[in-house]
DRENPA-3360 file (N, C-alpha, C; in nm, 2 decimals, always signed):
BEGIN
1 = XXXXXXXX = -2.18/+1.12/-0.07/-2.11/+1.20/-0.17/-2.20/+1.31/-0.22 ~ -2.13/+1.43/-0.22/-2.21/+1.56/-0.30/-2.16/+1.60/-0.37 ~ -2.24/+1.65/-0.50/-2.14/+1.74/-0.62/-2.24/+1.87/-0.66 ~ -2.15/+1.98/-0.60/-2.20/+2.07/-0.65/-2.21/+2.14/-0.81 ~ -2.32/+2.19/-0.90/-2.35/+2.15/-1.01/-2.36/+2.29/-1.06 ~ -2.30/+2.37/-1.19/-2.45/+2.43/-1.26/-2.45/+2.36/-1.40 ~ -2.59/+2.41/-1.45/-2.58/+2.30/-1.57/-2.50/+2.41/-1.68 ~ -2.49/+2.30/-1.78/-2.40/+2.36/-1.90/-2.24/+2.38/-1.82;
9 = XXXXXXXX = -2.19/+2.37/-1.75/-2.07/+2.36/-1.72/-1.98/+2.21/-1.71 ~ -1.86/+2.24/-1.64/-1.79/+2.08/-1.66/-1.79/+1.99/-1.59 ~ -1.89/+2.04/-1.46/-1.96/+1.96/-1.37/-2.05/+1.86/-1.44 ~ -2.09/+1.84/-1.54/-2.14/+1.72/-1.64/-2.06/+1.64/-1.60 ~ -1.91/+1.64/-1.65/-1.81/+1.53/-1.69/-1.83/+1.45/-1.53 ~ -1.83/+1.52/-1.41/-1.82/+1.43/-1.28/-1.97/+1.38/-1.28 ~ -2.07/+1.41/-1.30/-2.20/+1.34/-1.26/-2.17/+1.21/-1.40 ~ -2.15/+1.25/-1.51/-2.15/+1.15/-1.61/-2.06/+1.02/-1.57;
17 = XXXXXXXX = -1.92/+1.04/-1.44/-1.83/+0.96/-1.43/-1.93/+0.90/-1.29 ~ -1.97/+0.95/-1.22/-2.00/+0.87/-1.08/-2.15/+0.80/-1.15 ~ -2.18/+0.83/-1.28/-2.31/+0.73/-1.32/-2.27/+0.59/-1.34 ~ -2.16/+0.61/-1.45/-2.10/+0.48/-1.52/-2.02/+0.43/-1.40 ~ -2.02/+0.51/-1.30/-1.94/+0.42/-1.19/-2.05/+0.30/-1.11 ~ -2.14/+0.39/-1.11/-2.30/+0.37/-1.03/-2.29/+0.40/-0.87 ~ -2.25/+0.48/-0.84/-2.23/+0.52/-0.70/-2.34/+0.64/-0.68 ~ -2.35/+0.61/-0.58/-2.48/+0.75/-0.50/-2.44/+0.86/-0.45;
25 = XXXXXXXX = -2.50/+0.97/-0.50/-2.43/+1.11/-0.48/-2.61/+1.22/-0.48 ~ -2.57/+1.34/-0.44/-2.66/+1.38/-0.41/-2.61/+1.52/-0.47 ~ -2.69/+1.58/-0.54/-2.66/+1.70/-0.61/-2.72/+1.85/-0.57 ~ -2.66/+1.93/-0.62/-2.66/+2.03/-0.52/-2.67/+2.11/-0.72 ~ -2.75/+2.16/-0.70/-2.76/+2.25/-0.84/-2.75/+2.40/-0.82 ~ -2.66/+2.46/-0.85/-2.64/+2.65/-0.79/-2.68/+2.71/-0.92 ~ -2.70/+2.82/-0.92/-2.71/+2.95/-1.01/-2.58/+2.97/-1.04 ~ -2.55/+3.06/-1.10/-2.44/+3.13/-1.18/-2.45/+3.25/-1.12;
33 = XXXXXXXX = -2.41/+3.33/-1.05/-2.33/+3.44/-1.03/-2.37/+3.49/-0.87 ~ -2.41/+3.58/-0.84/-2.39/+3.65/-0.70/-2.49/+3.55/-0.59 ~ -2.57/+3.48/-0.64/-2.65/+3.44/-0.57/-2.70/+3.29/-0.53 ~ -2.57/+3.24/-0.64/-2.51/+3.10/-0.63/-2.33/+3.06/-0.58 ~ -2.29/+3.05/-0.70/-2.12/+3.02/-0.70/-2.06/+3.16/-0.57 ~ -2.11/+3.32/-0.61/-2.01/+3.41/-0.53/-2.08/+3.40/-0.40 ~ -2.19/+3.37/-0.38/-2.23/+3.36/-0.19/-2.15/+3.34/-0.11 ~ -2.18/+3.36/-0.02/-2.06/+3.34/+0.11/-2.08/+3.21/+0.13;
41 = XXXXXXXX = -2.18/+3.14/+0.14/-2.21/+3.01/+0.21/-2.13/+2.92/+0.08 ~ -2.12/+2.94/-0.04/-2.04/+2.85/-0.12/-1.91/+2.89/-0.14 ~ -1.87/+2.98/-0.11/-1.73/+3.02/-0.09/-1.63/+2.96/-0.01 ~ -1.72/+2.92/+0.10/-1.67/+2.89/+0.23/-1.67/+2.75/+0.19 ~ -1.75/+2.67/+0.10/-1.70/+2.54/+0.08/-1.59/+2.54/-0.05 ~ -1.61/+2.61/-0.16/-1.49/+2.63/-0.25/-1.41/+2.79/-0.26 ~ -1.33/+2.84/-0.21/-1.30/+2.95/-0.23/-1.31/+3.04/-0.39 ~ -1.27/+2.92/-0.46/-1.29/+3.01/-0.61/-1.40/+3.07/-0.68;
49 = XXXXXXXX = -1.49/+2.97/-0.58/-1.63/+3.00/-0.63/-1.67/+2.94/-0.81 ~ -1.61/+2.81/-0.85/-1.66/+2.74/-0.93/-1.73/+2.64/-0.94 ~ -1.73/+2.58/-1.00/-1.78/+2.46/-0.99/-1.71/+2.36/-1.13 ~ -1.72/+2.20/-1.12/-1.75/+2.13/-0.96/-1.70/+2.13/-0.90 ~ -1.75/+2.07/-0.74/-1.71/+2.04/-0.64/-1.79/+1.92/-0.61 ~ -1.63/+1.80/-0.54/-1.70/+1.72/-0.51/-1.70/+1.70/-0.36 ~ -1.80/+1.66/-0.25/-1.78/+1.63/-0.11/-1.76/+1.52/-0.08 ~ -1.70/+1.42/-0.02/-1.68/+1.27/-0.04/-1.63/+1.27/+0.13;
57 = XXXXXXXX = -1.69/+1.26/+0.26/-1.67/+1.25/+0.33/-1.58/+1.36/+0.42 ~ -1.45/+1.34/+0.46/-1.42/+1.49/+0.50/-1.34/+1.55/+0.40 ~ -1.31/+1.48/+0.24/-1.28/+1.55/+0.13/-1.35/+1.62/+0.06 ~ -1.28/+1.76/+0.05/-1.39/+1.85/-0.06/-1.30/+1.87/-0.16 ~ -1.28/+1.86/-0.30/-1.24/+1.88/-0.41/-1.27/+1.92/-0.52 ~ -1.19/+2.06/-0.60/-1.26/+2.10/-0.75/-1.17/+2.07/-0.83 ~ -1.21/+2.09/-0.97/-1.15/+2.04/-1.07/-1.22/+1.95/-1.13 ~ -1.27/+1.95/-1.24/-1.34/+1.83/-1.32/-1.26/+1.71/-1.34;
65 = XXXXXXXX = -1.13/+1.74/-1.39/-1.05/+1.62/-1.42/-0.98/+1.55/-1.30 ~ -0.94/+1.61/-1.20/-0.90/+1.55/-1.13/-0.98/+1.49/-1.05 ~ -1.11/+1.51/-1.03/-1.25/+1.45/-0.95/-1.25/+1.32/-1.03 ~ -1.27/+1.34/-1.14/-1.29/+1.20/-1.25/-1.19/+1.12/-1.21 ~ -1.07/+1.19/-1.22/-0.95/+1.10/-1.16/-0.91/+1.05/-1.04 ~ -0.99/+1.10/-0.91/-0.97/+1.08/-0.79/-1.10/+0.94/-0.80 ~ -1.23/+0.99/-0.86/-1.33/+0.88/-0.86/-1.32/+0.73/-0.90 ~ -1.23/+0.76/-1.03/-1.17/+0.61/-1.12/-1.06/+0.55/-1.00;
73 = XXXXXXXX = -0.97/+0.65/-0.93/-0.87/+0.54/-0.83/-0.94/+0.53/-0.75 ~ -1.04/+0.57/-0.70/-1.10/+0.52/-0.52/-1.22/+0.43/-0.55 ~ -1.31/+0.44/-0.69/-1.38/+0.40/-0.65/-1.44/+0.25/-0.83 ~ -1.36/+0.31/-0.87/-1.38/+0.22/-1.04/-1.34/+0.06/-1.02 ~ -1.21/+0.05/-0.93/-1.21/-0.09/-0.92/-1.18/-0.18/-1.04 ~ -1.09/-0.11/-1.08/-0.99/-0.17/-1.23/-1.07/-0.10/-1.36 ~ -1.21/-0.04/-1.32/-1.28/-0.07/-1.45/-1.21/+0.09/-1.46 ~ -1.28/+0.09/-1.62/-1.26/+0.23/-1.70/-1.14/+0.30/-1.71;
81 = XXXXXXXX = -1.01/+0.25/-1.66/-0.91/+0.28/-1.69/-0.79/+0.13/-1.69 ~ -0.69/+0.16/-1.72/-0.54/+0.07/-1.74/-0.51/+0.06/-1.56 ~ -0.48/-0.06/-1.52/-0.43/-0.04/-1.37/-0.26/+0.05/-1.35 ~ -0.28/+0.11/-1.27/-0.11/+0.21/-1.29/+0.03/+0.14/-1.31 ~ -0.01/+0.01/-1.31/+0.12/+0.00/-1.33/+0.14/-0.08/-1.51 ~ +0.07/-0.07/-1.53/+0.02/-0.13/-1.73/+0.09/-0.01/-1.77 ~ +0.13/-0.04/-1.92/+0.22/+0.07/-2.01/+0.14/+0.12/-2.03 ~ +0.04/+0.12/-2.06/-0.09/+0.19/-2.11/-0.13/+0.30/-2.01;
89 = XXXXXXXX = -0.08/+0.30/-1.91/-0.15/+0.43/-1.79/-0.10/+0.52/-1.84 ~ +0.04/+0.55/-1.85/+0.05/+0.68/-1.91/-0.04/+0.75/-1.98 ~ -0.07/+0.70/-2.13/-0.11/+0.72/-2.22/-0.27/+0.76/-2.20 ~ -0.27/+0.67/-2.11/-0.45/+0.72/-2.03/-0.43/+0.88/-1.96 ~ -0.38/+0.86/-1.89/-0.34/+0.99/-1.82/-0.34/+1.10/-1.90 ~ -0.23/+1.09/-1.97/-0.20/+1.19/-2.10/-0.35/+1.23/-2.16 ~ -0.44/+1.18/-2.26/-0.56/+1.18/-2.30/-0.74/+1.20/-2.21 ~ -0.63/+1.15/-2.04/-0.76/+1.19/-1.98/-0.76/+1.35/-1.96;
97 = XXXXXXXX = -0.63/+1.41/-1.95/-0.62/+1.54/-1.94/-0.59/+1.65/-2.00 ~ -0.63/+1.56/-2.15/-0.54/+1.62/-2.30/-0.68/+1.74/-2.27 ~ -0.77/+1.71/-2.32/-0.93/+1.78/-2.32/-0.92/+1.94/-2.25 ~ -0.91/+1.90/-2.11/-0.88/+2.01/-2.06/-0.74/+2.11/-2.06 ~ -0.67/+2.01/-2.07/-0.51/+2.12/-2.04/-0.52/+2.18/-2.16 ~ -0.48/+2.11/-2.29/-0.47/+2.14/-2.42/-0.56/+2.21/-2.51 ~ -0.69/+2.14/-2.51/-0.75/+2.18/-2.62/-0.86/+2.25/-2.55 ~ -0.88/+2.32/-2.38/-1.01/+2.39/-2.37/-0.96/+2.54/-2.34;
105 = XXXXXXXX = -0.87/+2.58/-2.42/-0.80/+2.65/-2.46/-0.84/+2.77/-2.56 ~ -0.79/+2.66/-2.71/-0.85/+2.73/-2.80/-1.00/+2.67/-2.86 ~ -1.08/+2.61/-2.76/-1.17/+2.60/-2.84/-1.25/+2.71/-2.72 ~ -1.24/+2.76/-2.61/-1.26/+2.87/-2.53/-1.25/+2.99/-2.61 ~ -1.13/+3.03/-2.65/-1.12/+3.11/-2.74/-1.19/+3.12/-2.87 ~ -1.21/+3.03/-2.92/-1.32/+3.05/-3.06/-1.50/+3.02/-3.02 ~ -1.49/+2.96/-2.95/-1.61/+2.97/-2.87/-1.66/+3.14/-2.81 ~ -1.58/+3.22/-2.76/-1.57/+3.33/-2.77/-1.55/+3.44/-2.84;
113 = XXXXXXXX = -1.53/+3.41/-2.97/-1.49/+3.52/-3.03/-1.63/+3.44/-3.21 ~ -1.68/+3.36/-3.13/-1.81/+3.32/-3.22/-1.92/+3.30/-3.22 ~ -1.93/+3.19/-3.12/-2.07/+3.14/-3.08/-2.13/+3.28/-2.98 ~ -2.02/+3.29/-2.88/-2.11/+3.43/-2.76/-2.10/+3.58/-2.86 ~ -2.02/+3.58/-2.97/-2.08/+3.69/-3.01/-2.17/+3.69/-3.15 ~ -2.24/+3.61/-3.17/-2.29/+3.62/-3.29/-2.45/+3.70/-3.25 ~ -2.50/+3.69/-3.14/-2.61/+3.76/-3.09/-2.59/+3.92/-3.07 ~ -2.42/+3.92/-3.05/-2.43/+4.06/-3.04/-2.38/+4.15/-3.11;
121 = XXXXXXXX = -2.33/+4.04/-3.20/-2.31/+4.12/-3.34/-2.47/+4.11/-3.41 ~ -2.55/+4.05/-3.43/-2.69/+4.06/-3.53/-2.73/+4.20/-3.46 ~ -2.73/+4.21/-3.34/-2.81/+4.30/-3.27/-2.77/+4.46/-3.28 ~ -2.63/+4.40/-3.30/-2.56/+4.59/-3.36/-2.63/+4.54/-3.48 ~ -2.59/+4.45/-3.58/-2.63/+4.48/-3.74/-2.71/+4.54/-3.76 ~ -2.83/+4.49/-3.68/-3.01/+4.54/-3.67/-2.99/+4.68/-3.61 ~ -2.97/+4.74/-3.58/-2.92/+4.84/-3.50/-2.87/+5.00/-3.63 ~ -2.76/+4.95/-3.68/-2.68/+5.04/-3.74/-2.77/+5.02/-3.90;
129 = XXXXXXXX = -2.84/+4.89/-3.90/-2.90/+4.91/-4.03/-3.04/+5.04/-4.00 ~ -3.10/+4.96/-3.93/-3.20/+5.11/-3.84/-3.19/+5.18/-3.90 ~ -3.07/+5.24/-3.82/-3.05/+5.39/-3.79/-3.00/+5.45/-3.93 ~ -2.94/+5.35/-3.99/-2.91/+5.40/-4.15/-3.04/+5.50/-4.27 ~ -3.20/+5.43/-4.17/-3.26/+5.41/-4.25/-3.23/+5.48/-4.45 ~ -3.17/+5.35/-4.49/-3.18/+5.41/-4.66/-3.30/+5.33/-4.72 ~ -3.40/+5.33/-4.66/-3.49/+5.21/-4.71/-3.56/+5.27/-4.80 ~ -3.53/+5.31/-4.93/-3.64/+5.39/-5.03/-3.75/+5.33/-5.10;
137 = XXXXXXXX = -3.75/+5.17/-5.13/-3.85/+5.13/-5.22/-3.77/+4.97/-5.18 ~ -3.91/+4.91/-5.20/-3.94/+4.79/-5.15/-3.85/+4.70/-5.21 ~ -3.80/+4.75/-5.33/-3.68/+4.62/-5.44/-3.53/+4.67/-5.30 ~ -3.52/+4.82/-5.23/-3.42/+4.82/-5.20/-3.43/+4.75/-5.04 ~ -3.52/+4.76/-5.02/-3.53/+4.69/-4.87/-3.52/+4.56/-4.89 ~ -3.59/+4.47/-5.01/-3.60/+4.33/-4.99/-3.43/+4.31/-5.02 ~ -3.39/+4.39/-5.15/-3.22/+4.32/-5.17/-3.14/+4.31/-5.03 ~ -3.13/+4.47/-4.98/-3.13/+4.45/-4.80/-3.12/+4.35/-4.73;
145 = XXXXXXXX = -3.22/+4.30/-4.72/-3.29/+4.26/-4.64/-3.22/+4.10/-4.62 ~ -3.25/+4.04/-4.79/-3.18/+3.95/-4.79/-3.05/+3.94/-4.75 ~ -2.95/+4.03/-4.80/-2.84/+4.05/-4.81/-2.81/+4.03/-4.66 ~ -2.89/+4.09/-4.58/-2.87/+4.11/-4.44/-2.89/+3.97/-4.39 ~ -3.01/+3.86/-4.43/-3.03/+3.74/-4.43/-2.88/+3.69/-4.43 ~ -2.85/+3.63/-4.50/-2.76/+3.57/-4.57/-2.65/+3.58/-4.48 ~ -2.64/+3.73/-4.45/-2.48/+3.73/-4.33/-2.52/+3.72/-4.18 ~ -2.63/+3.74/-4.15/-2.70/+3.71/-4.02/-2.67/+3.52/-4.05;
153 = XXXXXXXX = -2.75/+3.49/-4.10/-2.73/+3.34/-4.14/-2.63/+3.25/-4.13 ~ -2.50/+3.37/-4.16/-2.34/+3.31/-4.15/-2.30/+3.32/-4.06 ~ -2.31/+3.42/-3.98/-2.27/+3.47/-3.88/-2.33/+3.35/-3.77 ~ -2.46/+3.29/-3.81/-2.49/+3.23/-3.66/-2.48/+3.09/-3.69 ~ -2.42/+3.03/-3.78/-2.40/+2.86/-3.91/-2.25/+2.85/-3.80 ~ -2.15/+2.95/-3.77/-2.03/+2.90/-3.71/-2.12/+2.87/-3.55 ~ -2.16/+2.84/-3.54/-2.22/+2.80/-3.36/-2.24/+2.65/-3.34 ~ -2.19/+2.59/-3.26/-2.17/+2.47/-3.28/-2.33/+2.41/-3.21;
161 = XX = -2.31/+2.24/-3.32/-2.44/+2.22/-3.30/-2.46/+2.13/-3.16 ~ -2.55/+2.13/-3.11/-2.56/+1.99/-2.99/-2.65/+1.90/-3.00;
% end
C-alpha cells in the first residue's frame, strides 16, 4: 500500500486511520505546487492533482473520507466501526462524513478570511502606518504604537491554536 502525502493537509486523517489499523504502507511525501501535486508524473496517477491518494494494489483512490472508509470495510475487521447491518451504521456513516461534507465548509471559509489573512493584513498596517509617517514625538509614537499593538494582537488572537 502507498499514500501519497503533503503535510498539513487531509492526508493526515488516512495515515492516522491505516496506524490504528496497524497495516504497512509506504509514503510518498510531495511538495505543494508545480513541482509536486501539478507534475505530470503525479497527474498521471491522480488527475486532480491532490492529495491523498491511496495505491492498494491495482486500486488507486482520492478522497480522505472515502479512503478511511474503503480502509475500515477492507481492512478493520469489525473494529472501529458498527458492522453494516447494526442500527448504529447509519449514524456512523452520517458523522464519519459530517466533518468533511458539512462543516469543512465554513470553517474553510473563516479559516480564510482570518487565520490566512492576518499576516497580510499586519503587513499593509505596517505599511500604510509608514508611509503615514505622523510620528512627531515619542508620547505620539509610543500611544501608536501601542494602539497598533493591541490591534495587531487581535487581529492574530482569532488564529486557531494547535
Amino acid at each position: 500500500m502507498k499514500v501519497y502525502h503533503c503535510s498539513k493537509s487531509r492526508s493526515v486523517r488516512v495515515i492516522w486511520m491505516l496506524e490504528e489499523l496497524g497495516l504497512e504502507y509506504e509514503l510518498e511525501t510531495m511538495p505543494f505546487g508545480p513541482e509536486g501535486l501539478q507534475s505530470a508524473d503525479y497527474l498521471a496517477i491522480n488527475p486532480f492533482g491532490k492529495v491523498p491518494v491511496l495505491v492498494d494494489g491495482a486500486l488507486t483512490m482520492s478522497e480522505s473520507v472515502a479512503i478511511i472508509q474503503y480502509l475500515l470495510d477492507r481492512y478493520a475487521d469489525g473494529r472501529l466501526q458498527p458492522d453494516p447491518d447494526s442500527p448504529e451504521y447509519g449514524r456512523f456513516l452520517q458523522w464519519l462524513h459530517f466533518g468533511e461534507s458539512t462543516m469543512m465548509g465554513p470553517v474553510a471559509t473563516i479559516a480564510r478570511y482570518t487565520v490566512f489573512c492576518v499576516k497580510v493584513r499586519s503587513r499593509m498596517s505596517m505599511r500604510w502606518l509608514l508611509r503615514a509617517r505622523r510620528w512627531t514625538t515619542i508620547a505620539r509614537f509610543w500611544t501608536r504604537s501601542w494602539r497598533l499593538t493591541i490591534t495587531l494582537w487581535t487581529m492574530s488572537s482569532r488564529r486557531p491554536t494547535s
